[in-house]
N, CA, C and O atoms as a Maestro MAE file, in Angstrom:
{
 s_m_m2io_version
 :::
 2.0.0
}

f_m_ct {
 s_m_title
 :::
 protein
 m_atom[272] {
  # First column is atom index #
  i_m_mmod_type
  r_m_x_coord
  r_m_y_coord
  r_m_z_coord
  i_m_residue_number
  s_m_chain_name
  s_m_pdb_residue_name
  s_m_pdb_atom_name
  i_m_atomic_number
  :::
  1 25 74.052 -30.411 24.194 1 A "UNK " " N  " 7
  2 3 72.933 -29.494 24.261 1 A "UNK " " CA " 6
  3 2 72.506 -29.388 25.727 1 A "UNK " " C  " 6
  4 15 72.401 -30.412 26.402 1 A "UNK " " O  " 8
  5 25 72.320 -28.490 26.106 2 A "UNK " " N  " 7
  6 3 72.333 -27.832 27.846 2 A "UNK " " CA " 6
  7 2 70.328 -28.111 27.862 2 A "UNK " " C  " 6
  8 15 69.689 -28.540 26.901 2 A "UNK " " O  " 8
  9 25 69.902 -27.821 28.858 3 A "UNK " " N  " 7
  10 3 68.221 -28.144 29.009 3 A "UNK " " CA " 6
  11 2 67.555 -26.601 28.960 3 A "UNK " " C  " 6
  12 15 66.337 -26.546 29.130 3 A "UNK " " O  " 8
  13 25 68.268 -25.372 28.741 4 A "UNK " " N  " 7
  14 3 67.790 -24.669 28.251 4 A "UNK " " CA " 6
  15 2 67.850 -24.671 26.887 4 A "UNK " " C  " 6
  16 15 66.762 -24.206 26.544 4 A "UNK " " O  " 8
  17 25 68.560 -24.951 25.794 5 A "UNK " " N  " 7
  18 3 68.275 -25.181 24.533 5 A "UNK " " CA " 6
  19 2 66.998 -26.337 24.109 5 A "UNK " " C  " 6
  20 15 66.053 -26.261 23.324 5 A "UNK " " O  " 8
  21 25 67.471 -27.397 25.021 6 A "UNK " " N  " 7
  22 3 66.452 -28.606 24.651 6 A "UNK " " CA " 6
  23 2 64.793 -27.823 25.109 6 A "UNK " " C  " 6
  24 15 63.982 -27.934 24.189 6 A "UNK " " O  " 8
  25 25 64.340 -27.213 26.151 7 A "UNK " " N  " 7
  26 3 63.298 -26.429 26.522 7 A "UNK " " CA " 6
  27 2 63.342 -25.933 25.393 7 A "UNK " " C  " 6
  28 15 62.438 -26.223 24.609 7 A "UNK " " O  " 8
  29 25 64.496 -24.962 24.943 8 A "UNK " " N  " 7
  30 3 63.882 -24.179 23.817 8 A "UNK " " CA " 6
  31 2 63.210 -24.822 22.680 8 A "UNK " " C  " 6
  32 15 62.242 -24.225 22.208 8 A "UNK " " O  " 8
  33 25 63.577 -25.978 22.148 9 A "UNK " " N  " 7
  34 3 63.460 -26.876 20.884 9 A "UNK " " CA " 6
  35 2 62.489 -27.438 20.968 9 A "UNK " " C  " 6
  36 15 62.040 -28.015 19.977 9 A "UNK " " O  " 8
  37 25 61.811 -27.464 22.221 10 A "UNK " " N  " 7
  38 3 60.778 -28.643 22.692 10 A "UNK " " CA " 6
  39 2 59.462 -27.466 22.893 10 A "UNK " " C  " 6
  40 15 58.310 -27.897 22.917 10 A "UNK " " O  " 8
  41 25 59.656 -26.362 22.996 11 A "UNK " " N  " 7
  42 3 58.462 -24.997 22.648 11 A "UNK " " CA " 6
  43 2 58.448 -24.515 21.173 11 A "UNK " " C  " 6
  44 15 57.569 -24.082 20.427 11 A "UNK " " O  " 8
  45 25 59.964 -24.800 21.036 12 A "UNK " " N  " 7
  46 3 59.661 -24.541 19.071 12 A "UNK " " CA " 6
  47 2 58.624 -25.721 18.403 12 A "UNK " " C  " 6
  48 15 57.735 -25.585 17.563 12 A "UNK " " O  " 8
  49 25 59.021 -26.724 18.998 13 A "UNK " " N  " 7
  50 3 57.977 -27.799 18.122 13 A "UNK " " CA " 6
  51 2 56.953 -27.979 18.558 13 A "UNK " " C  " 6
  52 15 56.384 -28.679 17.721 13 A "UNK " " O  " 8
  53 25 56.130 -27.758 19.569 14 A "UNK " " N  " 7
  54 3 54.562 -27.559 19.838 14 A "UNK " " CA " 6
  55 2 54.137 -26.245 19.226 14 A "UNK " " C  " 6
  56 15 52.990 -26.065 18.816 14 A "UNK " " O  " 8
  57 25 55.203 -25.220 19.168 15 A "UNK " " N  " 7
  58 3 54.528 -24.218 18.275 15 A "UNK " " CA " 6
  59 2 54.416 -24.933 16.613 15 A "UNK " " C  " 6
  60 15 53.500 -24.669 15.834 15 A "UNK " " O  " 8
  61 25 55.230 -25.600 16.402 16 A "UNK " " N  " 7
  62 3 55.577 -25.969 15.094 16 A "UNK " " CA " 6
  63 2 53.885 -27.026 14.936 16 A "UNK " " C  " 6
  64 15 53.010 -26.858 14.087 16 A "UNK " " O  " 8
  65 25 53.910 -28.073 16.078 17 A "UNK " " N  " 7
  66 3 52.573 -28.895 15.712 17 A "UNK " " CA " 6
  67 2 51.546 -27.869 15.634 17 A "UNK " " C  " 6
  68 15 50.884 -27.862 14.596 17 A "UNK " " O  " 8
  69 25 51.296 -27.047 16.474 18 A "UNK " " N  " 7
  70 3 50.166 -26.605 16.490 18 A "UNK " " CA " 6
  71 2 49.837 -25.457 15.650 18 A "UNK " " C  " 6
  72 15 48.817 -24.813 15.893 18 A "UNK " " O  " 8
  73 25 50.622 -25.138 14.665 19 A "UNK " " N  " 7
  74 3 50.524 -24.612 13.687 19 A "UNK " " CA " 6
  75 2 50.089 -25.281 12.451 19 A "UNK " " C  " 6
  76 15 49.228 -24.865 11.676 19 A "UNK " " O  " 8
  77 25 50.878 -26.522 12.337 20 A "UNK " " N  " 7
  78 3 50.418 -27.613 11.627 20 A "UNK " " CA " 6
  79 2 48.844 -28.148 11.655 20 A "UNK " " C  " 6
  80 15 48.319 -28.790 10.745 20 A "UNK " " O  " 8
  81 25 48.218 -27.752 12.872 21 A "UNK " " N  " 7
  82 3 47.400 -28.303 13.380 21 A "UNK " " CA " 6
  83 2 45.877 -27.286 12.663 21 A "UNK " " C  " 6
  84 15 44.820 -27.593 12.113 21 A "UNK " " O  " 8
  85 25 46.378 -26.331 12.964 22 A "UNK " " N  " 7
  86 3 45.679 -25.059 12.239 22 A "UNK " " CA " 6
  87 2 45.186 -25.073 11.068 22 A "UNK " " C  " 6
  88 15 44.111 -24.751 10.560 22 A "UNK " " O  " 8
  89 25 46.530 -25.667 10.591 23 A "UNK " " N  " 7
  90 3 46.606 -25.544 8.317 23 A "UNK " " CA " 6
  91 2 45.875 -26.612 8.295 23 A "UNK " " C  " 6
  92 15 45.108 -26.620 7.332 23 A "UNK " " O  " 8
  93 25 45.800 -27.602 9.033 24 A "UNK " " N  " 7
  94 3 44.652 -28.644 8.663 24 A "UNK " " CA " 6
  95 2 43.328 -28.681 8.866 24 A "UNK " " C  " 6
  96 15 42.519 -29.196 8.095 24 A "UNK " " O  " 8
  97 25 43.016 -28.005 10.161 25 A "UNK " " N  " 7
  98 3 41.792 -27.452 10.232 25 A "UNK " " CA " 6
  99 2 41.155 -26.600 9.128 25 A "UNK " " C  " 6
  100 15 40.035 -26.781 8.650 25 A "UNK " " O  " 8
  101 25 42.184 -25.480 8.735 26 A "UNK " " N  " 7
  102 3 41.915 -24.966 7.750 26 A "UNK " " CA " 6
  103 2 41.646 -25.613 6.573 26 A "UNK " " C  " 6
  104 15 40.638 -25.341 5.920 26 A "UNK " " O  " 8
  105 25 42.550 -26.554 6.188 27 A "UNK " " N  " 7
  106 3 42.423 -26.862 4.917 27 A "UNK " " CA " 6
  107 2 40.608 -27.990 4.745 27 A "UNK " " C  " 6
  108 15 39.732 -28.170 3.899 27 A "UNK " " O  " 8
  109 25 40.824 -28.288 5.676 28 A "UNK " " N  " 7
  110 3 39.407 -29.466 5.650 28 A "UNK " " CA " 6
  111 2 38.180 -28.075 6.363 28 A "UNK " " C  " 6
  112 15 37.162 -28.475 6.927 28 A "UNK " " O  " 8
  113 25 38.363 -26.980 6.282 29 A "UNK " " N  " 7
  114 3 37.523 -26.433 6.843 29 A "UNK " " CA " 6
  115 2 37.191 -25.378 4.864 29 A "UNK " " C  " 6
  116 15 36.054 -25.136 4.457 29 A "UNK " " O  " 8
  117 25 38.120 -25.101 4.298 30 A "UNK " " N  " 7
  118 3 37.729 -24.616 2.882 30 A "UNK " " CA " 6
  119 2 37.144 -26.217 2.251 30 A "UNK " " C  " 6
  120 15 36.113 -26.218 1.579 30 A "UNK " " O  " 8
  121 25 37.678 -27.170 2.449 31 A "UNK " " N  " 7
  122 3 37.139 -28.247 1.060 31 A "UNK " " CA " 6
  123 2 35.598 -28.799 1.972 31 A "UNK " " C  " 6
  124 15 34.907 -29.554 1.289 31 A "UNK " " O  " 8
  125 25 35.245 -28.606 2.869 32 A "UNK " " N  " 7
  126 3 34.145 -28.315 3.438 32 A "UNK " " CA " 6
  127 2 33.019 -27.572 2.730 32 A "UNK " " C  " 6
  128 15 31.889 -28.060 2.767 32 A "UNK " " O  " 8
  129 25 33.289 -26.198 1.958 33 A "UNK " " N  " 7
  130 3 32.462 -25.311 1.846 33 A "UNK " " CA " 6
  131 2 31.999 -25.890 0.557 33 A "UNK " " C  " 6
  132 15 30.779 -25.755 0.468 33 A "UNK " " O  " 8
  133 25 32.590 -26.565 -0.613 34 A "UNK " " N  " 7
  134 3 32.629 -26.960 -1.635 34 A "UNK " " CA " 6
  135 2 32.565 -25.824 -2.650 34 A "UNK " " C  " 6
  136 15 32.208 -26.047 -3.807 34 A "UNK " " O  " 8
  137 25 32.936 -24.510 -2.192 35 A "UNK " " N  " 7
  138 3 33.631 -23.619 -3.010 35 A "UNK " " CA " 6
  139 2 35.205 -23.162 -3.003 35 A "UNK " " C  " 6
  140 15 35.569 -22.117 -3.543 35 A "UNK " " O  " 8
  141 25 35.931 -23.892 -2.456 36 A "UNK " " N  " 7
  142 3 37.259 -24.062 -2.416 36 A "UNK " " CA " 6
  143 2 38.147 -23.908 -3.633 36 A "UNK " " C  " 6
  144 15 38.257 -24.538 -4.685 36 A "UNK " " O  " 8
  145 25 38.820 -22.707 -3.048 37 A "UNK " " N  " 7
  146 3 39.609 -22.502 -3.875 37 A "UNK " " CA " 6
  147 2 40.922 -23.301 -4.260 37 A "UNK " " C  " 6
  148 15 41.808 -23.367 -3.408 37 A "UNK " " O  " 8
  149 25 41.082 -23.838 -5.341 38 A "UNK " " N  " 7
  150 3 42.138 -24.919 -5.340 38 A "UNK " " CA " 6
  151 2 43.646 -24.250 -4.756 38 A "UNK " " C  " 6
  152 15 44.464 -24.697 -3.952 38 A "UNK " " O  " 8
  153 25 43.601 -22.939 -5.574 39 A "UNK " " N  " 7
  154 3 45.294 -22.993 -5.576 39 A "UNK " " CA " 6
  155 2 45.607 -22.143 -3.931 39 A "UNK " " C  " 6
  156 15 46.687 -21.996 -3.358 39 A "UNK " " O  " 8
  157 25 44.397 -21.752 -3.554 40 A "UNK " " N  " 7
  158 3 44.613 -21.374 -1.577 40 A "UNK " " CA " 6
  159 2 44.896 -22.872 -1.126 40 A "UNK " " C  " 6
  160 15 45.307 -23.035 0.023 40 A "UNK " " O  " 8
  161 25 44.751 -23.727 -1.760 41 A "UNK " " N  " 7
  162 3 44.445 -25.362 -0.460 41 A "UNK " " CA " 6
  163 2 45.944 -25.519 -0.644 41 A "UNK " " C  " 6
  164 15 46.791 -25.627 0.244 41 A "UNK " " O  " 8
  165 25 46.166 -25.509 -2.345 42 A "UNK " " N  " 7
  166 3 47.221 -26.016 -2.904 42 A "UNK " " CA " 6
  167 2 48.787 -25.225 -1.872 42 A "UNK " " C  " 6
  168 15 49.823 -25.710 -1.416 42 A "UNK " " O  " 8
  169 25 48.313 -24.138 -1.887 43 A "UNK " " N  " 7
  170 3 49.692 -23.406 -0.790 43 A "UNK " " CA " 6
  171 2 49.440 -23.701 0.445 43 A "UNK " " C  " 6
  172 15 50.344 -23.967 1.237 43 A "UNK " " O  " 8
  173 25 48.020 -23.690 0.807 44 A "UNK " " N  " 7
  174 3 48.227 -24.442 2.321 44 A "UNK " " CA " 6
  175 2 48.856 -25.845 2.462 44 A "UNK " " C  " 6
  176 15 49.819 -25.835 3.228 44 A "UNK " " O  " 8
  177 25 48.544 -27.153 1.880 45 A "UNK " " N  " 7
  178 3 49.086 -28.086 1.660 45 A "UNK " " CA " 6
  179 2 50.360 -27.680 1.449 45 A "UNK " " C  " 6
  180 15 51.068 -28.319 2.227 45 A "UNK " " O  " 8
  181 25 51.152 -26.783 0.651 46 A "UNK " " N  " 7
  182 3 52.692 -27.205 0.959 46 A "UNK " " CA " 6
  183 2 53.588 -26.084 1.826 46 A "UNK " " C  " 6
  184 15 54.766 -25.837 1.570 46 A "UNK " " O  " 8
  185 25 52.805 -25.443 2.912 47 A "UNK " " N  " 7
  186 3 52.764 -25.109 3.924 47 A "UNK " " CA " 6
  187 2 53.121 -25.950 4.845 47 A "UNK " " C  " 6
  188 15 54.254 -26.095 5.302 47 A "UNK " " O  " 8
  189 25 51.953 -26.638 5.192 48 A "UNK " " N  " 7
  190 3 51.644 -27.412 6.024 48 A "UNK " " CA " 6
  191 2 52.946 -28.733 5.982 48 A "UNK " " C  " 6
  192 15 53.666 -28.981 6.948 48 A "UNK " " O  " 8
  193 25 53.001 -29.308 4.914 49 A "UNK " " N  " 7
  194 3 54.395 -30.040 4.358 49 A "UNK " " CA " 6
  195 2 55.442 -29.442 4.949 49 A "UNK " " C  " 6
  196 15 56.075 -29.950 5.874 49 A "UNK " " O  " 8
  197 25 55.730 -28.073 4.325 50 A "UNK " " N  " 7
  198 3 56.784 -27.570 5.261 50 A "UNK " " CA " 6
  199 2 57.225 -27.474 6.687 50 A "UNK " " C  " 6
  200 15 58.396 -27.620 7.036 50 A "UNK " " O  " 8
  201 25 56.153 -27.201 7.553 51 A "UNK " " N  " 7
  202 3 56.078 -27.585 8.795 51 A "UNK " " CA " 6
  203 2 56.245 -29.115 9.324 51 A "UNK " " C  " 6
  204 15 56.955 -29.540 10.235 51 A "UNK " " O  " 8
  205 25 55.289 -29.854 8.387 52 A "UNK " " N  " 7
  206 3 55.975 -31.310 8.447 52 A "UNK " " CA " 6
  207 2 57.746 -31.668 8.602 52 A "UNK " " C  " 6
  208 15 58.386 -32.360 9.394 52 A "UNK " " O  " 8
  209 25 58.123 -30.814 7.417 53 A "UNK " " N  " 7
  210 3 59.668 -30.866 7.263 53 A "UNK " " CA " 6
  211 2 60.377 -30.310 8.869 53 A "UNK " " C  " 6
  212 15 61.003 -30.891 9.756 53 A "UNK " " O  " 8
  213 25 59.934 -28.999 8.684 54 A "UNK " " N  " 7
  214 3 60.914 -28.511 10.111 54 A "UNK " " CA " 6
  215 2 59.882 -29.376 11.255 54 A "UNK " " C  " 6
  216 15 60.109 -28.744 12.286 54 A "UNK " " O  " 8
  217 25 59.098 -30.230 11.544 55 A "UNK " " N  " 7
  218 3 58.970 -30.882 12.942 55 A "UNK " " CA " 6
  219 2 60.035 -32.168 12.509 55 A "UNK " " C  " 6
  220 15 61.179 -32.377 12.912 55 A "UNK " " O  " 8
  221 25 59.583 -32.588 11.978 56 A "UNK " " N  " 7
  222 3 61.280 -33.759 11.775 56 A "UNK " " CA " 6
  223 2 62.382 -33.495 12.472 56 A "UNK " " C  " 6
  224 15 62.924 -34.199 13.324 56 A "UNK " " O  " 8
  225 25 62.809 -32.028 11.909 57 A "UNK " " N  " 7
  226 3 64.385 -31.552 12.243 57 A "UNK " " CA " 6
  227 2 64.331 -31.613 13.417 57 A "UNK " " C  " 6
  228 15 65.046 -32.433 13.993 57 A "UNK " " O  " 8
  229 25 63.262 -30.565 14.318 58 A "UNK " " N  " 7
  230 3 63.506 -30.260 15.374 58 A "UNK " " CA " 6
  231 2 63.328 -31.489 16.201 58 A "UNK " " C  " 6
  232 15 63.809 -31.365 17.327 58 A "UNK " " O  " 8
  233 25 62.760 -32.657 15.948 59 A "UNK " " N  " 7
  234 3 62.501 -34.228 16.813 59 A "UNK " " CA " 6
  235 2 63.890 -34.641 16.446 59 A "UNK " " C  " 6
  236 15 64.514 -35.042 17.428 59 A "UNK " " O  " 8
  237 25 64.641 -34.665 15.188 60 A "UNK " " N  " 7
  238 3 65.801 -35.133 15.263 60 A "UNK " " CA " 6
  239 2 66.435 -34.715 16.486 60 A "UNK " " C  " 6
  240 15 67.080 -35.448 17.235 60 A "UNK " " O  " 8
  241 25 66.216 -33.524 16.631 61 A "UNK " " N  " 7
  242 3 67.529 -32.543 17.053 61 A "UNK " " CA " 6
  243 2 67.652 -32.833 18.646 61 A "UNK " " C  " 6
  244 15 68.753 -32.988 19.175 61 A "UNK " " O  " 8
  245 25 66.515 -32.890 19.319 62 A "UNK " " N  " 7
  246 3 65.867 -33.639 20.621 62 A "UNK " " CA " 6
  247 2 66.229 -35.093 21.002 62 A "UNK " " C  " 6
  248 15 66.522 -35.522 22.118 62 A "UNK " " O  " 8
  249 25 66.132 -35.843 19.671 63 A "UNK " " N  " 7
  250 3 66.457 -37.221 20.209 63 A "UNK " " CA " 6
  251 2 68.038 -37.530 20.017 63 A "UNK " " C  " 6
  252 15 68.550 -37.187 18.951 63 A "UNK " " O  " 8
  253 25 68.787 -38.131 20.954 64 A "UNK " " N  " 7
  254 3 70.113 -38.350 21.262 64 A "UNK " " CA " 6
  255 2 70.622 -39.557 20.177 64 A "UNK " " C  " 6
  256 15 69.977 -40.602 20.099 64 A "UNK " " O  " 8
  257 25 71.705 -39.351 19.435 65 A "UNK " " N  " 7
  258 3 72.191 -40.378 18.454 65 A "UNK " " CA " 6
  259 2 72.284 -41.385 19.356 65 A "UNK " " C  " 6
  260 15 72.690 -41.222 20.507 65 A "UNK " " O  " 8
  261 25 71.952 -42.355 18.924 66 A "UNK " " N  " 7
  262 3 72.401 -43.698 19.316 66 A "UNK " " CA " 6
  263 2 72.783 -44.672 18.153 66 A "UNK " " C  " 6
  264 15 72.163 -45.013 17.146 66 A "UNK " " O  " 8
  265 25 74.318 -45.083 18.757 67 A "UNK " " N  " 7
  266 3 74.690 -46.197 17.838 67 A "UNK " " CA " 6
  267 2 74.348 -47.055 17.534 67 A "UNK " " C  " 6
  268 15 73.810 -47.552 18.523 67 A "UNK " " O  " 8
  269 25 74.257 -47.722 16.700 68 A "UNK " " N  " 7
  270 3 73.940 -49.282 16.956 68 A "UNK " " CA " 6
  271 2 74.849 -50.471 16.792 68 A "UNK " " C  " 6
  272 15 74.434 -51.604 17.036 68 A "UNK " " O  " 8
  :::
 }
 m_bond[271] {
  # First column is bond index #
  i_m_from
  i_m_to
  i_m_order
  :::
  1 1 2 1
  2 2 3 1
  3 3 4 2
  4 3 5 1
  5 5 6 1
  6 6 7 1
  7 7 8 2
  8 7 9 1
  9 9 10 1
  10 10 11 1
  11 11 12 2
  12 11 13 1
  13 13 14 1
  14 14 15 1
  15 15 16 2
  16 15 17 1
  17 17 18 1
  18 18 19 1
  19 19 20 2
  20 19 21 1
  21 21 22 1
  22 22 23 1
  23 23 24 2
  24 23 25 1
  25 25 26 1
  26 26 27 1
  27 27 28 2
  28 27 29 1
  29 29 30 1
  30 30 31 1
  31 31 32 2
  32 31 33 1
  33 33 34 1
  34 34 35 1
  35 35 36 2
  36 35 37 1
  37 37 38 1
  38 38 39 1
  39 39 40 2
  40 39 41 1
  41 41 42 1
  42 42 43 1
  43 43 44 2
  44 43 45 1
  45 45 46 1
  46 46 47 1
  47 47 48 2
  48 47 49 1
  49 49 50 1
  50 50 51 1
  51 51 52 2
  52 51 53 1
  53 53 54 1
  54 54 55 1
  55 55 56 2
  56 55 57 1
  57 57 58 1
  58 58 59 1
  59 59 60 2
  60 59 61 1
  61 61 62 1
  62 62 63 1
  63 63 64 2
  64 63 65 1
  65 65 66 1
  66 66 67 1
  67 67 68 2
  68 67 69 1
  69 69 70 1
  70 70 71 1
  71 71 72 2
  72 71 73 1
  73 73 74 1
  74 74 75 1
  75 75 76 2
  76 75 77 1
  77 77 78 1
  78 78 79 1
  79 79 80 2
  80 79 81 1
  81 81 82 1
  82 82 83 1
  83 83 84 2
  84 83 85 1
  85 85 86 1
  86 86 87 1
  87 87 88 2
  88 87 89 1
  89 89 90 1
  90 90 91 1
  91 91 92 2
  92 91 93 1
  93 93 94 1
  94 94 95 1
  95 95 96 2
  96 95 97 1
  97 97 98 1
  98 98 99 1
  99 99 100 2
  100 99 101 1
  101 101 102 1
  102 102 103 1
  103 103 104 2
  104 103 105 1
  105 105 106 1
  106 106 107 1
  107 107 108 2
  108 107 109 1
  109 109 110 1
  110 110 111 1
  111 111 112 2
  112 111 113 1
  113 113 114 1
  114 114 115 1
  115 115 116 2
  116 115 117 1
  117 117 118 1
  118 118 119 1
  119 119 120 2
  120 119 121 1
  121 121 122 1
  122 122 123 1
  123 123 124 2
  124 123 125 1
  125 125 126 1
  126 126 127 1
  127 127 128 2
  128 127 129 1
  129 129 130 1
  130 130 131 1
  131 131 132 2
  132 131 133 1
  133 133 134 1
  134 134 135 1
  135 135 136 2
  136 135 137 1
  137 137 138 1
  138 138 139 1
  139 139 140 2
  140 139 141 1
  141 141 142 1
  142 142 143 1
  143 143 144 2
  144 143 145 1
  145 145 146 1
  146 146 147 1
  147 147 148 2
  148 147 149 1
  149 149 150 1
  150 150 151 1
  151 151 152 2
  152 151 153 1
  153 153 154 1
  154 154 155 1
  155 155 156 2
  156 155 157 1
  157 157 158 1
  158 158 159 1
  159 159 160 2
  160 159 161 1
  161 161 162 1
  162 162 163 1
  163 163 164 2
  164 163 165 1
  165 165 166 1
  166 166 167 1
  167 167 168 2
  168 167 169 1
  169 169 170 1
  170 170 171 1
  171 171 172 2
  172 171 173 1
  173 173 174 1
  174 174 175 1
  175 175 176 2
  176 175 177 1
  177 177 178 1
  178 178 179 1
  179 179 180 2
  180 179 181 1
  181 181 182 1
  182 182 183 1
  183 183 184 2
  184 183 185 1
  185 185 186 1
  186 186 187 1
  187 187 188 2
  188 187 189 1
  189 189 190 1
  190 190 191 1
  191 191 192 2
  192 191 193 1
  193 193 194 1
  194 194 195 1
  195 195 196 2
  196 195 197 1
  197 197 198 1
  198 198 199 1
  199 199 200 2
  200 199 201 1
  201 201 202 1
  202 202 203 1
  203 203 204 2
  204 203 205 1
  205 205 206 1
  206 206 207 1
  207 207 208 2
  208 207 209 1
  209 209 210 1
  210 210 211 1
  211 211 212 2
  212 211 213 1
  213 213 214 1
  214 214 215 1
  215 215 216 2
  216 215 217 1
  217 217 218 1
  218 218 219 1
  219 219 220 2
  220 219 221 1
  221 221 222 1
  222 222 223 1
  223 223 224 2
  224 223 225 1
  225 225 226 1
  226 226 227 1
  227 227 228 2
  228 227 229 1
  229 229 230 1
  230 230 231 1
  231 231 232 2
  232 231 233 1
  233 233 234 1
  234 234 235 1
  235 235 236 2
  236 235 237 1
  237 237 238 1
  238 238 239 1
  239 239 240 2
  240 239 241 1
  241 241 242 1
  242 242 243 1
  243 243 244 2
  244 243 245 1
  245 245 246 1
  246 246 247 1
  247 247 248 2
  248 247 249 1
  249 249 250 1
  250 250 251 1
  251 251 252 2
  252 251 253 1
  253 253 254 1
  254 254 255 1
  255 255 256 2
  256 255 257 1
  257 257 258 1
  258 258 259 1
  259 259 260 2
  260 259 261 1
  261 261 262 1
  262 262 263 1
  263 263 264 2
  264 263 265 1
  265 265 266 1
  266 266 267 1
  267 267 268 2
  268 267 269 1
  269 269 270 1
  270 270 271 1
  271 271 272 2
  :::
 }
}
């Protein structure tokens, strides 16, 4: 992987946190109001999961195998 891909991967995943970062604000910003709608939280939560999933990949993808 060349350091323009790794740059690229390494702006995909701060977009990726800080999106993550959002859905949580959000989500603690509806169960806040205590009129929260369950099944809006319920898709934000597996939203937000999802993004969980692809920041994994993309930290895999960044960090160099090492044997052991």
């Amino acid at each position: 992987m060349d350091s323009s891909e790794n740059e690229e991967l390494r702006q995909h995943l701060e977009e990726l946190r800080l999106a993550h970062r959002d859905l949580d604000d959000a989500i603690g910003a509806l169960m806040d109001t205590g009129r929260a709608d369950v099944i809006r939280i319920q898709r934000l939560k597996k939203r937000k999961l999802s993004l969980k999933d692809k920041i994994a990949k993309v930290e895999n993808a960044l960090l160099p195998d090492i044997i052991a």
